[in-house]
C-alpha positions in Angstrom: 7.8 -91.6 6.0 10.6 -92.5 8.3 12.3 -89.9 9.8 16.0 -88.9 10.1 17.6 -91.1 12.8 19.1 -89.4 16.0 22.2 -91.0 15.4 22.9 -89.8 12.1 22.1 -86.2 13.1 24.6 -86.6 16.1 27.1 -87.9 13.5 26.5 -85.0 11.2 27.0 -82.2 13.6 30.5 -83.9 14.9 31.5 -84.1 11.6 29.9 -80.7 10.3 32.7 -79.6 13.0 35.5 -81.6 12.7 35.3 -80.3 8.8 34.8 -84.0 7.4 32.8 -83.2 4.5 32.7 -86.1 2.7 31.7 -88.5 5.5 29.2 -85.7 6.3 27.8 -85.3 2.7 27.2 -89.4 2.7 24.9 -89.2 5.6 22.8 -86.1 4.7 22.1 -87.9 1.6 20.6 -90.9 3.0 18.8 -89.3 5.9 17.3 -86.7 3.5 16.3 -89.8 1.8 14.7 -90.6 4.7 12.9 -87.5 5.9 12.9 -85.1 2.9 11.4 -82.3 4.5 13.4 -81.8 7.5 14.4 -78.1 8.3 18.0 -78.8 9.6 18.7 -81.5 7.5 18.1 -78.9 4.2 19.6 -75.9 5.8 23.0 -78.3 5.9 22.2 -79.4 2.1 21.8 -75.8 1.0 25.0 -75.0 2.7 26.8 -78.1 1.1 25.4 -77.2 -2.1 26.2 -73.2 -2.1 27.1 -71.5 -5.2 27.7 -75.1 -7.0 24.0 -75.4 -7.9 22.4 -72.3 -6.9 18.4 -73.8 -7.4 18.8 -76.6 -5.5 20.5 -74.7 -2.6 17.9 -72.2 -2.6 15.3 -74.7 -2.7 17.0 -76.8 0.5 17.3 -73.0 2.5 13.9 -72.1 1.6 12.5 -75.6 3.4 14.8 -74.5 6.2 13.0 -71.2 6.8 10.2 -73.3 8.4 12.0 -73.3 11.4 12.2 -70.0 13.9 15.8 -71.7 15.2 17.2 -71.8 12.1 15.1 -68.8 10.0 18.3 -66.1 10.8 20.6 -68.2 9.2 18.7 -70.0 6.4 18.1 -66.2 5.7 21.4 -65.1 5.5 22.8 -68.0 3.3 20.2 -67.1 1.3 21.2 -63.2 0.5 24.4 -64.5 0.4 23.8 -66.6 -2.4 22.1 -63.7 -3.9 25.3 -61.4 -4.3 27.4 -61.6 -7.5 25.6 -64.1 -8.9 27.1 -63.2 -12.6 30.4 -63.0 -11.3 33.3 -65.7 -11.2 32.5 -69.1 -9.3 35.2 -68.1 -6.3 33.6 -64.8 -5.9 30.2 -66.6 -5.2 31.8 -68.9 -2.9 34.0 -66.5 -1.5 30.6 -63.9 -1.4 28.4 -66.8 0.6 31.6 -67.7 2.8 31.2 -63.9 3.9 27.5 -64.0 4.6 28.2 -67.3 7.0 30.7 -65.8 8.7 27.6 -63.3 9.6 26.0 -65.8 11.7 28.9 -67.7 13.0 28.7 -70.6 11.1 32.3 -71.0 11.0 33.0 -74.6 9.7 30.6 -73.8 6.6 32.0 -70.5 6.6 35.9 -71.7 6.0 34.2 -74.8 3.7 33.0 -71.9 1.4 36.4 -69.9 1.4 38.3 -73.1 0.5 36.2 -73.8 -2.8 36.8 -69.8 -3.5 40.6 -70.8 -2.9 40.6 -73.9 -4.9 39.2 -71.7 -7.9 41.2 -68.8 -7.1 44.2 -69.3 -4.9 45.0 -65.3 -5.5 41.7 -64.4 -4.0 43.0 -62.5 -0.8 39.9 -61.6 0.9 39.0 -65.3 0.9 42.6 -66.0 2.1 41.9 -63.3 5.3 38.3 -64.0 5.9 39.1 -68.2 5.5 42.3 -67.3 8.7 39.4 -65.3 10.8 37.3 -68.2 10.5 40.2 -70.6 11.2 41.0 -68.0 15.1 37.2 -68.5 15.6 37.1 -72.5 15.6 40.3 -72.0 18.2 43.0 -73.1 15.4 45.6 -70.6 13.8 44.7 -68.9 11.4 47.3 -66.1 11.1 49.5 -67.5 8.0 46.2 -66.7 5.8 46.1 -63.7 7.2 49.4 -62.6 6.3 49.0 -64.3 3.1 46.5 -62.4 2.4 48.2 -59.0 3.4 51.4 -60.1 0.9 48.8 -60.5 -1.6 47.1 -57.4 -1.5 49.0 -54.8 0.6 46.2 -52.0 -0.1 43.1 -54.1 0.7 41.9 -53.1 4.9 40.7 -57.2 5.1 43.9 -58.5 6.1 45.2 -55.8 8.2 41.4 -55.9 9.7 41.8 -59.8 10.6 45.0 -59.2 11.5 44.1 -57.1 14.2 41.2 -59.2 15.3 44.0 -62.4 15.4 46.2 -60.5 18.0 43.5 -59.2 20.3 42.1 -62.9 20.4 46.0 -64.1 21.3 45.9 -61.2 23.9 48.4 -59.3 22.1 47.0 -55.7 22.3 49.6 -53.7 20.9 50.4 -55.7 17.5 46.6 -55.5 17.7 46.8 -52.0 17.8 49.4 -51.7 14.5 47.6 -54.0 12.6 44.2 -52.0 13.1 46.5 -48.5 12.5 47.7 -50.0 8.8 44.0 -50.7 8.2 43.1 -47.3 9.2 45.3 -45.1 7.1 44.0 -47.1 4.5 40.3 -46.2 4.8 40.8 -43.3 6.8 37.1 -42.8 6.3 35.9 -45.9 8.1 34.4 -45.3 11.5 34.6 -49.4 12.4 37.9 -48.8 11.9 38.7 -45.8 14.4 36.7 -47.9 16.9 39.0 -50.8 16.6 41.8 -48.6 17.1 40.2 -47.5 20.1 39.3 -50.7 21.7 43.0 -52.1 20.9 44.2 -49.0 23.2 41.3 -49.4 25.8 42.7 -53.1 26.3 46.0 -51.7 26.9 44.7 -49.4 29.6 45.6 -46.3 27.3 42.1 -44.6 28.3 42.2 -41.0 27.0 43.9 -42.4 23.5 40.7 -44.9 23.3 38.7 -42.0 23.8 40.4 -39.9 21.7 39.3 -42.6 18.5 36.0 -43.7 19.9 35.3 -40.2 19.8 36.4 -39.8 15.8 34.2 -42.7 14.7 31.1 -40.5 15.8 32.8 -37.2 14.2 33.2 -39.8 10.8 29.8 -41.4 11.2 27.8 -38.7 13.0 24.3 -39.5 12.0 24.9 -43.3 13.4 23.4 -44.1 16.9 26.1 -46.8 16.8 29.4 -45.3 17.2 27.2 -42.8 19.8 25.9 -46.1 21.9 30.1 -47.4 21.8 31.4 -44.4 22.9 28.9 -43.8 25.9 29.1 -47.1 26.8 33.5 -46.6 27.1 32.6 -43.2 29.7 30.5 -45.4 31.7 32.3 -48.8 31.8 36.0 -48.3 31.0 38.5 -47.7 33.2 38.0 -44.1 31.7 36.9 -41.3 34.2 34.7 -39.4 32.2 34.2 -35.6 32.7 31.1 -33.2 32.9 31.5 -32.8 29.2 30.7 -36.7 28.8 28.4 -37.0 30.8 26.6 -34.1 28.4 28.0 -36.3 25.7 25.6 -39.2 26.8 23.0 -37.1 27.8 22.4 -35.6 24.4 23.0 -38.7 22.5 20.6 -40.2 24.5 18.0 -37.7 23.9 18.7 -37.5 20.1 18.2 -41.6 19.4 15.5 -42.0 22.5 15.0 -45.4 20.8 18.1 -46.9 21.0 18.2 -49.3 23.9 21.9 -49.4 24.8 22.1 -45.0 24.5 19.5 -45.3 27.5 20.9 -47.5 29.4 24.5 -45.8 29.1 22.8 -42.8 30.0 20.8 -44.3 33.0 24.8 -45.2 34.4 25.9 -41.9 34.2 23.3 -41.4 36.3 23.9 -43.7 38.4 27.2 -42.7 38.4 26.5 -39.2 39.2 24.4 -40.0 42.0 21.0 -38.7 40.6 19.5 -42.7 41.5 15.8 -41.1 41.0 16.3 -40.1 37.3 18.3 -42.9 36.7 15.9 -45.2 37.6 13.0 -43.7 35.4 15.2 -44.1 32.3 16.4 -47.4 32.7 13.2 -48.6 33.9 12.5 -47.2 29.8 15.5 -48.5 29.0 14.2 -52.1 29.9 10.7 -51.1 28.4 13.2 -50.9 24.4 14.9 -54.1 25.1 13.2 -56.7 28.3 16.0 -59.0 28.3 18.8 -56.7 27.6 21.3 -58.3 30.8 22.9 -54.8 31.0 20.2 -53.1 31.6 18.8 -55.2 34.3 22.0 -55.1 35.9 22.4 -51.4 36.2 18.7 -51.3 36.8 19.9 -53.6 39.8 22.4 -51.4 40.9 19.8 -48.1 41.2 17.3 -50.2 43.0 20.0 -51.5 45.6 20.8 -47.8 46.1 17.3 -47.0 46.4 16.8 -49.4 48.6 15.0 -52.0 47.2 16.2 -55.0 48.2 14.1 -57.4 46.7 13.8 -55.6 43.7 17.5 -55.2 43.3 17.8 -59.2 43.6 15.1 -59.6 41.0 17.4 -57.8 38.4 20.6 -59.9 39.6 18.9 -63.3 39.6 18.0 -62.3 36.0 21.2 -61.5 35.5 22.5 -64.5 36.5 20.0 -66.5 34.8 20.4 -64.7 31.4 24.0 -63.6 31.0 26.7 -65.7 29.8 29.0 -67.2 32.4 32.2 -65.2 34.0 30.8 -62.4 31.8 31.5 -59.0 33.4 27.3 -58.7 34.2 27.2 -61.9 35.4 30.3 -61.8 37.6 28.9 -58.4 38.8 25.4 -59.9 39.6 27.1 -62.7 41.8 28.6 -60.1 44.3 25.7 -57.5 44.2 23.8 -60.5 45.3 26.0 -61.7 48.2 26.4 -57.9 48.7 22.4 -58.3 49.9 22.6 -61.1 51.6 22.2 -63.9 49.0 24.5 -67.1 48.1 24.3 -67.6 44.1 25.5 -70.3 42.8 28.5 -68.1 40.7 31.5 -67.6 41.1 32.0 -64.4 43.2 
């Protein structure tokens, strides 16, 4: 059987994200026709189909398992087809819209929030989660948002989006408010304390960040999470942490040994303390949880370069370098650590 022409994928993925649905849905039909069993092309069908005809989209994500690139998503569109399935047709759509947005399929995700809409134009999560989608494809997504927030002035979502919409704009302090109203309305909700805190960490207010890093562990205190977020702020804020902290690290770091990011936050207090021998045995475990984790590698690199270890040291930055995403903060920092030893990567320094 002939299979799906290059072409026609290249079409479908240009139109997939320029949201042209029905140009899209005319050439996934005839290249299914075409090559029936292909993994992306029914991972696309299954998301086309959602909640509209549930067997058939199951049976298109199930062929789209098959493939290891595609097996994390086909997986999630899968349990998110699984929720409310008695409920309301916008709730399903609205429900699998939610599990996209999961895995960053964001044109599929705001797809599956407009046919919520178009059955239920009150539905005000749809409305908040459909403007996040909207900020993460680059376009403006805020009058949703606040839609969404006249709609339902006692739900978190919108306030929650909200805040996420500001911090992407760079406006830290309306960031800030709009994470605060969704606060005091789930006091209870550790994510939320932590978003409080990283909207003051981005405004430089350090001690304030901590001060709600520090009450997402006391409201989630069995979670290795909000422990790992918190550490990692002592260590790589602008925050100078205290003797108390670095205790802080230490016994969270000993009470979750398996948690990769705990070690490593624990192995840069170290580092930061000047104990380079100790440091280096526990991100050298560190590394041993997670091989490819770039933050590890690159406070590994630091230890060796104050051990001495030159070449080892460069090992760590080149992986660094080769790993991390561009004009990240680990990648930026591997650039000069290795023109610091004598090396000209092609980065930006």
């Amino acid at each position: 059987m002939q299979a799906a022409q290059p072409d026609d994928r290249a079409r479908l993925r240009e139109w997939i994200a320029a949201r042209e649905w029905e140009r899209g849905e005319d050439t996934l039909v005839r290249a299914l026709e075409q090559s029936p069993d292909d993994a992306d092309l029914n991972y696309w069908r299954g998301l086309l189909l959602g909640p509209d005809d549930l067997t058939a989209a199951e049976g298109a994500l199930q062929w789209a398992l098959a493939s290891a690139e595609l097996r994390e998503r086909a997986q999630a569109a899968l349990d998110g087809l699984a929720r409310q399935t008695d409920g309301r047709l916008a709730e399903q759509w609205a429900a699998f819209g939610v599990a996209l947005v999961g895995v960053g399929e964001w044109p599929w995700a705001e797809r599956a929030f407009d046919r919520a809409l178009a059955d239920d134009p009150l539905l005000a999560a749809a409305l908040a989660y459909r403007g996040y989608a909207k900020d993460q494809q680059g376009r403006d997504g805020l009058q949703d948002i606040e839609n969404a927030i006249a709609l339902a002035p006692r739900d978190v979502t919108g306030y929650y989006f909200a805040g996420m919409h500001w911090r992407m704009a760079g406006d830290h302090a309306r960031s800030e408010r709009a994470f605060l109203d969704a606060y005091w309305l789930d006091p209870d909700n550790p994510a939320l304390a932590a978003e409080v805190g990283g909207a003051l960490e981005l405004q430089g207010a350090y001690s304030d960040a901590a001060t709600w890093y520090r009450m997402a562990v006391e409201l989630a205190p069995d979670d290795p999470a909000w422990y790992a977020l918190l550490a990692r702020f002592y260590v790589e804020s602008g925050y100078r942490p205290e003797e108390a902290d670095f205790a802080f690290i230490k016994q969270a770091a000993e009470r979750f040994p398996e948690h990769a990011d705990l070690a490593v936050s624990y192995g840069w207090a170290l580092y930061l303390q000047g104990d380079h021998a100790r440091a280096y045995d526990v991100l050298n475990r560190a590394i041993g949880l997670s091989p490819r984790d770039v933050r590890a590698r690159y406070t590994f690199g630091l230890v060796l370069e104050k051990l001495g270890d030159r070449d080892a040291a460069a090992d760590s930055f080149w992986f660094v370098l080769d790993t991390a995403e561009p004009e990240s903060l680990y990648s930026l920092g591997a650039a000069r650590a290795l023109q610091r030893l004598g090396f000209q990567p092609d980065a930006p320094s």
